[in-house]
N, C-alpha and C positions, 0 to 999 in steps of 0.2 A: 672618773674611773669607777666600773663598777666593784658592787662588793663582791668578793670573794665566797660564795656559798659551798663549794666543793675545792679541798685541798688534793693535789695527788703528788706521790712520794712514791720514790723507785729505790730498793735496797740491792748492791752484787755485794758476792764475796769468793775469792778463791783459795780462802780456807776458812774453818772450824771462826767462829764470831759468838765470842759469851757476852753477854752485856746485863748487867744490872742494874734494876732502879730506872727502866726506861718509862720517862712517864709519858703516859696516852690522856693530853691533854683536854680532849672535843673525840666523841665517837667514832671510831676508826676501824676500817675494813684493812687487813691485810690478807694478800693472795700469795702463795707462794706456788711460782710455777717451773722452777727447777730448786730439785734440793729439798730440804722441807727443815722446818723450825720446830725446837725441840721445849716445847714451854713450861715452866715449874709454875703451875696453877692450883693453891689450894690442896698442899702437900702432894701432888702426885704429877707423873709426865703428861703429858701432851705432844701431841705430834700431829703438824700439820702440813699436810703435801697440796698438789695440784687439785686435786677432785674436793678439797673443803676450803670455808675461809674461814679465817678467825675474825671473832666477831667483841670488839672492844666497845664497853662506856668507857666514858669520860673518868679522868680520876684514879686511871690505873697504875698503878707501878707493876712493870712487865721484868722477868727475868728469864733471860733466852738464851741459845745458841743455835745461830744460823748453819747449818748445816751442807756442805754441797754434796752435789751429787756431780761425776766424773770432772773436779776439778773447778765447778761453776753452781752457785747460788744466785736464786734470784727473785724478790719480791716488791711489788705495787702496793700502795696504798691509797684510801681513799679515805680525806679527813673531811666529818660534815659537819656546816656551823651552823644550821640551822635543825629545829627540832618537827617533826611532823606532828599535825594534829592531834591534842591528846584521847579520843577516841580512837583512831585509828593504832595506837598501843594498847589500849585495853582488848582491842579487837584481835590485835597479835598473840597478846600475854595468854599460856595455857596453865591450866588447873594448877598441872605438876611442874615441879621446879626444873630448870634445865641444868644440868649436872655438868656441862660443857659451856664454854662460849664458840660455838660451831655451827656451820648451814653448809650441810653438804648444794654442792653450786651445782646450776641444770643452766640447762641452754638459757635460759629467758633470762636469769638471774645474771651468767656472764656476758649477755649483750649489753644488758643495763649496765656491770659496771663498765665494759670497755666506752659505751656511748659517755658514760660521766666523764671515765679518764681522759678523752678524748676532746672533750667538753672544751675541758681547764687552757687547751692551745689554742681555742679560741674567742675571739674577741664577743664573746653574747652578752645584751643585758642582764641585769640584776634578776630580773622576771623574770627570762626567759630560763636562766638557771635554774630558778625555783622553779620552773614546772617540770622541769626533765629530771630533777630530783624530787621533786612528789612523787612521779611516775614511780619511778626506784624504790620509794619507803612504801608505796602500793604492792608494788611486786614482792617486795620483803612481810610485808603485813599480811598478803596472803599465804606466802609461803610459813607462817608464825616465825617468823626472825627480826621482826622490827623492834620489839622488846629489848632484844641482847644487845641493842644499842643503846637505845633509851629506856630505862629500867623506872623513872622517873622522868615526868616532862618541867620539872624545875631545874634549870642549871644553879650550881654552885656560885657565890661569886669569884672562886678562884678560877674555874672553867673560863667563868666571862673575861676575868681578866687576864688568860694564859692566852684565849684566843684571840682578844686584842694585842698584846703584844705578840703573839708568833708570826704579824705584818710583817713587821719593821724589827724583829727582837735584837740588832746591835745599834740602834739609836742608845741617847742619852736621855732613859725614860726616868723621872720621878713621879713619886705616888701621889705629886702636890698636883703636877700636868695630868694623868691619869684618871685621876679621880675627877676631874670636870668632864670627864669623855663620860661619865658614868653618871653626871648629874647628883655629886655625892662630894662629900668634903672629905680630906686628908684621914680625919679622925674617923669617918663613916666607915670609909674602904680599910682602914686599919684593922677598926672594930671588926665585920665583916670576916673577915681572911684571919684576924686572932681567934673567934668562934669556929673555923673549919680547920685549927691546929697549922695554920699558915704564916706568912707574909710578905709582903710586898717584893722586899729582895729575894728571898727564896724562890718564889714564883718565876720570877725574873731571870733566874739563876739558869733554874731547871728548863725553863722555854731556849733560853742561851745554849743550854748543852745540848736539845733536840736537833737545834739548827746547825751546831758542830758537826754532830751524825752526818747532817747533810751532807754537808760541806766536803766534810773529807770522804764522801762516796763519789765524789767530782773530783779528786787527787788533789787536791790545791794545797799550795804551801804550809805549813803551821803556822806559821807568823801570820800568812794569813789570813787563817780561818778565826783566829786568836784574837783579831782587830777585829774582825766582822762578828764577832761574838761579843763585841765589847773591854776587850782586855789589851790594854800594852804593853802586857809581859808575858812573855810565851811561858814564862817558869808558871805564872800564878794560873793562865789559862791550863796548865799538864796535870796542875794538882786538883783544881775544881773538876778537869774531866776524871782524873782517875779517883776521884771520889765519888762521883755519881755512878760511875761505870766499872769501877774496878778493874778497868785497862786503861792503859795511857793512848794518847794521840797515836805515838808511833808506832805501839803495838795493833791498833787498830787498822791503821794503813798498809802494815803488812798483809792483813786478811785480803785487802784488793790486790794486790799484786804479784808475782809470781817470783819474785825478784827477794834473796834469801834473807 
């Protein structure tokens, strides 16, 4: 099986979606192309429609409201796990600071991501991925936007390890299993993720609630999304999500449906 180099993610909602503490695990492009998202970035609003994309590093905690427009909300995403050339970000990065995470999109830029998005439904090599995404982080570096993803070419090792588990994140992962994917002992990865104000569970935790999000944007039962998230008890899975999110399951599934 190949690896995975481009993740893509489709959000609806047919109402009003607050969500906080969304964490943006690996650098992530979101488009919003009905509707537009209202983001609390660095004390002030943000607002992002069709004509820009927001432009996420790795490491973020996002606070939002999906917003529709006549009834219907709707954004793609595009999660990348690999880092491009560290020249080709110096090449991006400009003098002055960018005061936004934003690229207004042009034609060339939305062929690229539609050809990525488009990518993921099919069956291509590992290679052949990575070169239709170099193309992309080319096209981004020219336009100077390849920086506002990668702002640094060192991943964290919690990045590494959020994006190894966001595969498979409702298996029965231990950090004792984990830590040999990494070439690293129990104590190493512990150390590691305790130095970036982390750990192992937590990590774990938070990749589990991403993949909730998913899940219940595909309507599926809570029970479960609950299992597939790891949990066999719908009460304990309601609390960890409206703790990360400051809505519950149910509150959330109401935003997809039109149904009171």
């Amino acid at each position: 099986m190949s690896k995975v180099i481009v993740q893509t993610g489709q959000f609806k909602g047919l109402r009003k979606q607050p969500l906080h503490n969304v964490l943006i695990y690996a650098p992530t492009i979101i488009w919003v192309t009905h509707g537009h998202k209202q983001l609390w970035w660095h004390d002030t609003t943000l607002n992002f429609h069709a004509s820009d994309w927001l432009m996420l590093p790795a490491n973020q905690y996002l606070t939002f409201v999906n917003v529709p427009q006549q009834a219907q909300f709707y954004s793609r995403t595009l999660t990348l796990h690999e880092a491009p050339p560290a020249e080709w970000i110096a090449q991006s990065s400009q003098l002055e600071s960018d005061p936004e995470p934003r690229i207004k999109v042009t034609t060339a830029l939305a062929y690229c991501f539609e050809l990525l998005y488009e990518m993921s439904q099919k069956s291509l090599s590992e290679e052949t991925q990575r070169q239709f995404v170099l193309g992309f982080y080319a096209q981004l570096r020219d336009a100077k936007a390849l920086h506002l993803l990668f702002p640094s070419e060192n991943a964290l090792m919690r990045e590494r390890l959020a994006r190894y588990l966001s595969v498979n994140p409702g298996d029965e992962h231990s950090i004792e299993t984990v830590a040999t994917h990494f070439a690293m002992s129990r104590a190493t990865m512990a150390r590691h993720l305790a130095a970036e104000g982390t750990g192992f569970r937590e990590v774990l935790s938070e990749v589990r609630m991403n993949y909730a999000l998913a899940l219940l944007q595909e309507l599926r039962p809570l029970m479960e999304v609950a299992v597939a998230c790891g949990y066999q008890s719908l009460t304990r899975f309601s609390a960890r999500f409206k703790q990360q999110y400051r809505i519950t399951p149910y509150q959330y599934l109401q935003t997809l449906t039109d149904k009171p």
